[in-house]
C-alpha positions as CSV (number, residue, x, y, z in Angstrom):
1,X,0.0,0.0,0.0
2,X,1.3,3.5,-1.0
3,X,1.8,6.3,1.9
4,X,-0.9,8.1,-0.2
5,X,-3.5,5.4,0.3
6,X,-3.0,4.2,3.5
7,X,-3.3,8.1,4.6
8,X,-6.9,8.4,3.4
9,X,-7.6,4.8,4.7
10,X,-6.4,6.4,8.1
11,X,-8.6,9.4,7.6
12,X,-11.9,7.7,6.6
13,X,-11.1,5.9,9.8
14,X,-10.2,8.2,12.0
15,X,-13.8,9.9,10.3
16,X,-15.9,7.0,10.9
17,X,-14.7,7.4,14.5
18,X,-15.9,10.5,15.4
19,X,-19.7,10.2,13.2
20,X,-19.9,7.0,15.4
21,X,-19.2,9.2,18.7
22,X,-21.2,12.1,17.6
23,X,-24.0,11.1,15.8
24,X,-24.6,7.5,16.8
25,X,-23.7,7.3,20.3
26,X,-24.2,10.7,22.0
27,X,-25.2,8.6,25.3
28,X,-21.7,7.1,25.8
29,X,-20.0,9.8,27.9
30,X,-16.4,11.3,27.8
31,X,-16.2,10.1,31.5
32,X,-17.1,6.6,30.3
33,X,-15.0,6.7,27.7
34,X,-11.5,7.9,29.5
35,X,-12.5,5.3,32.2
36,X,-12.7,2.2,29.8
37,X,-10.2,3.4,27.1
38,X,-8.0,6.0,28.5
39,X,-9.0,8.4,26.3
40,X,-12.7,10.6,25.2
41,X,-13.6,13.0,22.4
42,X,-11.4,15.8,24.0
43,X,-8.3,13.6,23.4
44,X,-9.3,13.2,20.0
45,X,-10.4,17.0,19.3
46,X,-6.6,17.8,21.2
47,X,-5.0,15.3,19.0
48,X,-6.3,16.8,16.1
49,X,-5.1,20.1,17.5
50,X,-1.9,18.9,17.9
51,X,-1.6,17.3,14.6
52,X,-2.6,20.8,12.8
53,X,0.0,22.7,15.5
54,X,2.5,19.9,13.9
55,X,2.0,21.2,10.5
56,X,2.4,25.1,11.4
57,X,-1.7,25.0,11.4
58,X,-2.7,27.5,14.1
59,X,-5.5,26.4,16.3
60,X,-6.4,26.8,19.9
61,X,-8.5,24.1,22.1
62,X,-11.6,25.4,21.3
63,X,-11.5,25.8,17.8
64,X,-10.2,22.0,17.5
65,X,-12.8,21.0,19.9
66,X,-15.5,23.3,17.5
67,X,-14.3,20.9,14.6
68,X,-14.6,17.8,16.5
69,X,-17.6,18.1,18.3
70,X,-19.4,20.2,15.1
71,X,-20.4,22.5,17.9
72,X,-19.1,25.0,20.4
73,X,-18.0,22.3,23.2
74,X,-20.4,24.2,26.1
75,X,-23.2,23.5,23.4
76,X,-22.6,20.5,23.0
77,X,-21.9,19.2,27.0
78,X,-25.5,21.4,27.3
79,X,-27.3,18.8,25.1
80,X,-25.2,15.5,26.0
81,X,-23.2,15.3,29.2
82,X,-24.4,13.7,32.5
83,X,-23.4,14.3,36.2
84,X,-20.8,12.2,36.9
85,X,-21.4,10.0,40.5
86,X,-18.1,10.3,42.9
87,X,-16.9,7.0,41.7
88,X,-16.7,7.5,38.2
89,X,-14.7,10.9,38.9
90,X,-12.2,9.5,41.0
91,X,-11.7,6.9,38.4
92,X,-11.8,9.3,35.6
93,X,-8.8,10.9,38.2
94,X,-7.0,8.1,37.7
95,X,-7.7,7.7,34.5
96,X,-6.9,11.0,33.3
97,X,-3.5,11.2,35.0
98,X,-2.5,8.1,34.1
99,X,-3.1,8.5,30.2
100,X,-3.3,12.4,29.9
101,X,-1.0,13.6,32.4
102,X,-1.7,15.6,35.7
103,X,-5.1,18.1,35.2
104,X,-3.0,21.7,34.3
């Protein structure tokens, strides 16, 4: 497979990902998802951040989050996020700090 090819494969992937976590399964929350997988929709709109940055793309968190998410990030927390129970917090904690890094 050419670099070319497996680039758009990688894309239309990558793609597929994020229709399946923002149109299809709006119930599965970021919490849930950092818990089980050690990483959420933020870590994929910062990783696309990052990967523009890379390139000499300027882009802040909330613009890459915009992109991501297809909405303003508060808009779309308004319409899908849940409270959180104390357990799953502390896990996300854990979580988060072991796969993220300590909360800046």
């Amino acid at each position: 497979m050419d670099d070319q090819t497996r680039i758009e494969i990688e894309a239309a992937a990558f793609r597929a990902l994020r229709e399946h976590l923002m149109e299809k399964r709006t119930d599965v929350q970021n919490i849930d998802l950092m818990n089980m997988a050690g990483f959420c929709r933020n870590c994929l709109s910062r990783w696309y951040q990052e990967a523009a940055n890379a390139r000499g793309i300027d882009m802040t968190k909330d613009e890459a989050r915009e992109i991501y998410y297809g909405m303003p990030y508060d808009d779309w927390k308004a319409q899908f996020q849940t409270e959180a129970d104390a357990d799953k917090q502390a896990a996300f904690k854990k979580a988060f700090a072991e796969n993220v890094g300590e909360p800046k």
